[in-house]
C-alpha positions as CSV (number, residue, x, y, z in Angstrom):
1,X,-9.9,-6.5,-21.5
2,X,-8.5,-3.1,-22.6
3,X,-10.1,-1.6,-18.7
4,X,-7.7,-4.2,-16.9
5,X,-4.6,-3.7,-19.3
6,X,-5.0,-0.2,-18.2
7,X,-5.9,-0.5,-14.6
8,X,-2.9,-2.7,-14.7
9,X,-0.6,-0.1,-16.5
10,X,-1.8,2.4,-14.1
11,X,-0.9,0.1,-11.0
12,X,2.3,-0.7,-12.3
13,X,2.9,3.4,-12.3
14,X,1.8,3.5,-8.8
15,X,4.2,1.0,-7.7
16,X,6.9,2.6,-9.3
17,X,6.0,6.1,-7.9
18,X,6.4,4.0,-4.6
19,X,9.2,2.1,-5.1
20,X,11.2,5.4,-6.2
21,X,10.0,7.6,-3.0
22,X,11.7,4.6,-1.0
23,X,14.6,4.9,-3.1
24,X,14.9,8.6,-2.5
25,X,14.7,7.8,1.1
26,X,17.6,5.9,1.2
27,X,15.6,2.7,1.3
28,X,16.6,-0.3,-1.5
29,X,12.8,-1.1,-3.1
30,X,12.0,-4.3,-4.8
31,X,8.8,-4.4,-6.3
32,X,7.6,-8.0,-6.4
33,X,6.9,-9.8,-9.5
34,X,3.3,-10.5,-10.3
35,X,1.9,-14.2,-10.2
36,X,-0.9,-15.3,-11.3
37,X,-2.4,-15.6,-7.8
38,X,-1.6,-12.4,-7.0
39,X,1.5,-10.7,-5.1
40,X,0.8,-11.1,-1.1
41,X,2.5,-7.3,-0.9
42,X,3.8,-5.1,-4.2
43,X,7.4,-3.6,-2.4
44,X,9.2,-5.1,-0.5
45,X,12.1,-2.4,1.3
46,X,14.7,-2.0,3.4
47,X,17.3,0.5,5.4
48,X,19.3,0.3,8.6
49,X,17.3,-3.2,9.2
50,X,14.0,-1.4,9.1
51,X,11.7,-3.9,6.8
52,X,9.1,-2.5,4.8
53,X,6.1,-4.6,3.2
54,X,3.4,-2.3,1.9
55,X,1.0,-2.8,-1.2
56,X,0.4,-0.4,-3.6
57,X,-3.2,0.8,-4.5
58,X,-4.3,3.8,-7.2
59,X,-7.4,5.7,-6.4
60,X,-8.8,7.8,-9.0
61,X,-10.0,11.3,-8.9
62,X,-13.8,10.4,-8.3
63,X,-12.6,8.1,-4.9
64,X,-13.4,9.7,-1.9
65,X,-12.1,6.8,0.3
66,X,-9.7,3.8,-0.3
67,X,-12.2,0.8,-0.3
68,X,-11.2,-2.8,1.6
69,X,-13.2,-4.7,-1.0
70,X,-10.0,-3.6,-2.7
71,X,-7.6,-6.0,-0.2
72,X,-6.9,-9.4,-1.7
73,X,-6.9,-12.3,0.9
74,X,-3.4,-12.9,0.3
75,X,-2.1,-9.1,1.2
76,X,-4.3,-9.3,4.3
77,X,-2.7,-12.7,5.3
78,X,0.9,-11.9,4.9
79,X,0.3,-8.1,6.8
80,X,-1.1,-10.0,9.7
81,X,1.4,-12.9,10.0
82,X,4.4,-10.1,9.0
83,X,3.1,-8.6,12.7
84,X,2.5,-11.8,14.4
85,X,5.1,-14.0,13.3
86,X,8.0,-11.4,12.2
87,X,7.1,-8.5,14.5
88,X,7.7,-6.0,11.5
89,X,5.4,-3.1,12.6
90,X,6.0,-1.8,9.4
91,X,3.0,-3.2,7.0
92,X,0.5,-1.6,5.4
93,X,-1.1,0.5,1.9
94,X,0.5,3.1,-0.1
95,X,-2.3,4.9,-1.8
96,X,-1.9,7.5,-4.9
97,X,-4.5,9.6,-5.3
98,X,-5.4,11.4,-8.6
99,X,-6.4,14.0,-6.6
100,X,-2.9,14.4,-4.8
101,X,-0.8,13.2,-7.3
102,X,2.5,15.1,-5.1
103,X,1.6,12.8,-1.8
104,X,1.3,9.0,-1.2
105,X,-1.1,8.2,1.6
106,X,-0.2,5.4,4.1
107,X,-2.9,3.2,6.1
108,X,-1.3,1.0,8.3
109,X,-2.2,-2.4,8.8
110,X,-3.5,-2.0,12.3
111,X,-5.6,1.1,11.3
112,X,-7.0,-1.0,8.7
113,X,-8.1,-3.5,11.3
114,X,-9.2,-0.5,13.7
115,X,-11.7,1.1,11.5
116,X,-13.0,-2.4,10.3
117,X,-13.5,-2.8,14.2
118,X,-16.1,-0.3,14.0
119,X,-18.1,-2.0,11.4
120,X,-16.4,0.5,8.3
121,X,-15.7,-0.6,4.8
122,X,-13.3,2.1,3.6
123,X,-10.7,4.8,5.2
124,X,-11.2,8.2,4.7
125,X,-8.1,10.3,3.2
126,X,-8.0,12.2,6.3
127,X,-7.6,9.1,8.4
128,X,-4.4,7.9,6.4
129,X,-1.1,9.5,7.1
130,X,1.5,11.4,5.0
131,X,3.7,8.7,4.0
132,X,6.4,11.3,3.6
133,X,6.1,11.6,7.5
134,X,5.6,8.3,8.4
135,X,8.6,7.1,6.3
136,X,10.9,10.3,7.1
């Protein structure tokens, strides 16, 4: 009990950290509230009618790669139909890393679905982008 009341503290931080680099972008952030079946995306945000819906993951130190086992159904659901139904092109993980604690990493939803393509069950840090960049 004590290891999910902290991975859930230290969640919570990471969507915070998120939701305030949107904020200093300009961007109005809403982190979703938690249900018990889970949130379908953690931050929800918005500028100049771009529309943001990305989830929120912590890695820890020891992480050399951010995991899909990690990807509840419903976040994988709402990315795809976001694309297909919404045509919002902007979908996809925000990942704190221990290591990097001064950069947020960003996989995209369609990257996620191009390296599970070739058979792959993580993403490699080098193979996310700078969210700084990709948010400018």
């Amino acid at each position: 009990m004590a290891t999910n009341c902290k991975q859930l503290n230290v969640g919570n931080e990471a969507e915070k950290q998120i939701a305030e680099f949107f904020k200093k972008k300009g961007y109005w952030a809403y982190i979703t509230p938690k249900k018990f079946n889970g949130q379908p995306v953690d931050i929800i945000a918005g500028k100049n009618n771009i529309l943001w819906l990305v989830d929120a993951k912590h890695l820890r130190k020891q992480d050399k790669s951010f995991d899909f086992s990690r990807i509840e159904a419903n976040q994988r659901s709402t990315m795809k139909y976001a694309k297909e139904y919404a045509n919002n092109q902007n979908v996809g993980f925000c990942v704190c890393w221990e290591n990097c604690p001064e950069k947020i990493f960003f996989l995209h939803y369609d990257k996620l679905i191009e390296i599970e393509e070739k058979g792959r069950k993580s993403a490699k840090f080098e193979e996310m982008e700078d969210f700084e960049c990709v948010l400018k």
